[in-house]
C-alpha positions in Angstrom: 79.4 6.0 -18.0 78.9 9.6 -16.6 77.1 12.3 -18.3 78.7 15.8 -17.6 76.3 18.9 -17.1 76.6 19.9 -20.9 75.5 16.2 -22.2 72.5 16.1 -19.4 71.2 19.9 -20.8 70.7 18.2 -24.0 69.6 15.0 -23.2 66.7 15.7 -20.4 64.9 17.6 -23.2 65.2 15.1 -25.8 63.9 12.7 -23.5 60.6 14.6 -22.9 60.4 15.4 -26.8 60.8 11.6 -27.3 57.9 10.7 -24.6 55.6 13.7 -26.2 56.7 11.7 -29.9 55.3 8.3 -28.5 52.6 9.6 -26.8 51.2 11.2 -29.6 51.7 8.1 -31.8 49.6 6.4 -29.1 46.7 8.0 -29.2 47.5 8.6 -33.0 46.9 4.8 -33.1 43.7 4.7 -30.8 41.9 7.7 -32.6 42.7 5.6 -36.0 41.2 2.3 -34.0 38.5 4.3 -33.2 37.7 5.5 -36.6 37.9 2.4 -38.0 35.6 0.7 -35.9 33.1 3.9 -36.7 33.4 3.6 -39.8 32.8 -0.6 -40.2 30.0 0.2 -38.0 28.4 2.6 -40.7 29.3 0.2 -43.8 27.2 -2.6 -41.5 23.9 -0.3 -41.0 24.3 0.6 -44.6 24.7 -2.5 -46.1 21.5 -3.9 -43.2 19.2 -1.0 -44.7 20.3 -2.0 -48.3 19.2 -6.0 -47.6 15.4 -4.4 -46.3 15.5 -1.9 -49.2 16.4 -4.5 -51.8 13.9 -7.1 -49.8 10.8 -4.7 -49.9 11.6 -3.9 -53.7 11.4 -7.4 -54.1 8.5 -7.8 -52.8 6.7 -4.8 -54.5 8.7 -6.5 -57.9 6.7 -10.1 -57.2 3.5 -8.2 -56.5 3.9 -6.2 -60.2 5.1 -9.6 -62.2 2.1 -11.5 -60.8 -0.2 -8.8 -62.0 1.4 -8.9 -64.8 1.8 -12.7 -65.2 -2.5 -12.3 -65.2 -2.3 -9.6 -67.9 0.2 -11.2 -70.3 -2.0 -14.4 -69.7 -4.8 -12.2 -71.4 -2.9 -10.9 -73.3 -2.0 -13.9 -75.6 -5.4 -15.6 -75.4 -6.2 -12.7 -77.3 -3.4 -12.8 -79.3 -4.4 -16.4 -80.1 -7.6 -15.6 -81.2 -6.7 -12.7 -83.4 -3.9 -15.0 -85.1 -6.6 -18.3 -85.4 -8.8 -15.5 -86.7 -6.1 -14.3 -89.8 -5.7 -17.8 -90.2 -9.1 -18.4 -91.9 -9.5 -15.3 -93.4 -8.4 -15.3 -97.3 -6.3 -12.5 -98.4 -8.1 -9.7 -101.0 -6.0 -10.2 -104.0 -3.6 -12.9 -103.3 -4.4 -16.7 -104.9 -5.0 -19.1 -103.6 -2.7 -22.0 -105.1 1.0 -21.3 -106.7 0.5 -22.9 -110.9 4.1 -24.2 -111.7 3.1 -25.1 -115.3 4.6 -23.0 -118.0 
């Protein structure tokens, strides 16, 4: 097959247009690689600093329960003796016994 001097005007610069075209797409490609691996490397430190966040609000969590733990414990020994306490004590006005005979 031979190409005549019209044909080859057109054709040579199609042929460098098409190389520019899949050269771009190339590096089109490796910037998006590139991005993607940026951005997986973000989400990684991100999600490593939200473990230690999450680890040392645990701890500072445990530390507050077992305080509380000891004050909840005091708490209902009191509330023990206060209800032993309106246990014995008779009410003012109420009776003592319900009288069913009518």
């Amino acid at each position: 097959m031979s190409l005549k001097s019209i044909e080859l005007q057109i054709a040579i610069p199609k042929t460098f247009d098409a190389g520019k075209l899949t050269e771009q797409k190339n590096q089109q490609t490796m910037l998006n690689h590139q991005q993607a691996a940026a951005q997986t490397d973000q989400q990684v430190m991100k999600n490593r600093n939200t473990v230690i966040e999450s680890a040392e609000s645990e701890k500072t969590k445990n530390a507050r329960n077992s305080s509380n733990e000891e004050k909840s414990e005091d708490n209902e020994q009191q509330e023990d003796s206060q209800q032993k306490e309106h246990i014995h004590v008779s009410h003012p006005y109420k009776g003592g016994f319900v009288d069913y005979t009518g």
